[in-house]
SESE-547121 format. One record per residue (C-alpha): residue number from 0; residue in three letters; x, y, z. Coordinates in steps of 0.05 Angstrom, whole numbers, plus 5000, padded with zeros to 4 digits. Layout:
N
<rec seq="NUM" type="Ala" x="X" y="Y" z="Z"/>
...
END
This chain:
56
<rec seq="0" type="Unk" x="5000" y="5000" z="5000"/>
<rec seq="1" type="Unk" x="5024" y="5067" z="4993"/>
<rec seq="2" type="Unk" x="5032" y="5124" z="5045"/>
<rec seq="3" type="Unk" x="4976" y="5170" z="5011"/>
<rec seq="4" type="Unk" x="4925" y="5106" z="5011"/>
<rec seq="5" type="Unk" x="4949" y="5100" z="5085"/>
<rec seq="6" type="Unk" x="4930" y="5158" z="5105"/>
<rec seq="7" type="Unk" x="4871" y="5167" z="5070"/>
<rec seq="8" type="Unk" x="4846" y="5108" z="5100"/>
<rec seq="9" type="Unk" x="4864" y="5138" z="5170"/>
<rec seq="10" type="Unk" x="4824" y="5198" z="5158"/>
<rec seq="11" type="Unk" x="4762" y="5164" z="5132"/>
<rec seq="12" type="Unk" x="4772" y="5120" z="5195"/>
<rec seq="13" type="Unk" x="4771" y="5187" z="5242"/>
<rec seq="14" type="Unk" x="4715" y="5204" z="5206"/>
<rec seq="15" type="Unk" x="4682" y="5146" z="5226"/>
<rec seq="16" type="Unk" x="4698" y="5155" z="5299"/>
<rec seq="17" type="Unk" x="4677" y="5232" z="5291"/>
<rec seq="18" type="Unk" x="4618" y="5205" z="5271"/>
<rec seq="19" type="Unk" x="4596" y="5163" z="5331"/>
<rec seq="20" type="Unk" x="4616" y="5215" z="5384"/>
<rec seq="21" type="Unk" x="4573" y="5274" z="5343"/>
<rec seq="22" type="Unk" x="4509" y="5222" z="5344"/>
<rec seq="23" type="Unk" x="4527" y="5212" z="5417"/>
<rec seq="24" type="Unk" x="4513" y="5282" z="5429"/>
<rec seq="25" type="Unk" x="4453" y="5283" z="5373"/>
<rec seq="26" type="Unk" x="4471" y="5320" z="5333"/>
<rec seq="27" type="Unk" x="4446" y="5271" z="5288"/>
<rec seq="28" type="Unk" x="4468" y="5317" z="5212"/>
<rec seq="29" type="Unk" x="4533" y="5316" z="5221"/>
<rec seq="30" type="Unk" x="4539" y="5240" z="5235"/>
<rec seq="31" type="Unk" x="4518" y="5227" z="5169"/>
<rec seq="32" type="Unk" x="4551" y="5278" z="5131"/>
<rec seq="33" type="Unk" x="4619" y="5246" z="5168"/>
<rec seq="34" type="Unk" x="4592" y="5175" z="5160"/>
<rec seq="35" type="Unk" x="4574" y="5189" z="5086"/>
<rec seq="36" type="Unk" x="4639" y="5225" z="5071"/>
<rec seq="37" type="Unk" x="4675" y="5163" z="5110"/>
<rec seq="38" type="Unk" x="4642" y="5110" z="5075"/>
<rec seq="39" type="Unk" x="4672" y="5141" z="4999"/>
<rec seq="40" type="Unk" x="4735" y="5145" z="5018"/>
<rec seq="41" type="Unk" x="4749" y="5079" z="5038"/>
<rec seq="42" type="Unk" x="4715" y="5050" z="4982"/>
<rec seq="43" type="Unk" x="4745" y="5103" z="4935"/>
<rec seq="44" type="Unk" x="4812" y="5073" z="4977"/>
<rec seq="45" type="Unk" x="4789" y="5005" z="4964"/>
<rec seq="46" type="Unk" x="4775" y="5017" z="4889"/>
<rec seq="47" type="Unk" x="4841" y="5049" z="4876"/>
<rec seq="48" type="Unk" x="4888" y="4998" z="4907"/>
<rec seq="49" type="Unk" x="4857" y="4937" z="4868"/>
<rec seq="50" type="Unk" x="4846" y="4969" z="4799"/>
<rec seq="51" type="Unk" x="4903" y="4928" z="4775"/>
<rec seq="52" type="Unk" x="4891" y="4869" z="4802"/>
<rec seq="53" type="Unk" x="4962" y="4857" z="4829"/>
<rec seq="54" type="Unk" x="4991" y="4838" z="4896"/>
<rec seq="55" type="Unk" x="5022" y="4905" z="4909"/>
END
């Protein structure tokens, strides 16, 4: 994997974790929107790192 996939991955993941405190305190648009934005980067993360099909 590269760095940039790395850390992209990261970020969605804080995203994720942004998203479960903020419906904590219900405040229930912003858990989405940061859910939702989460959600299409890892699969934009997924997508990218087996386009080729290789083992890289």
């Amino acid at each position: 994997m590269k760095v940039t996939t790395v850390y992209t991955a990261i970020a969605a993941l804080v995203l994720l974790f942004i998203s479960i405190v903020t419906w904590v305190f219900n405040s229930k648009d912003i858990a989405l929107l940061a859910a939702n934005l989460a959600t299409i980067m890892l699969l934009v993360v997924y997508l990218w790192g087996n386009r080729k099909n290789d083992k890289n």
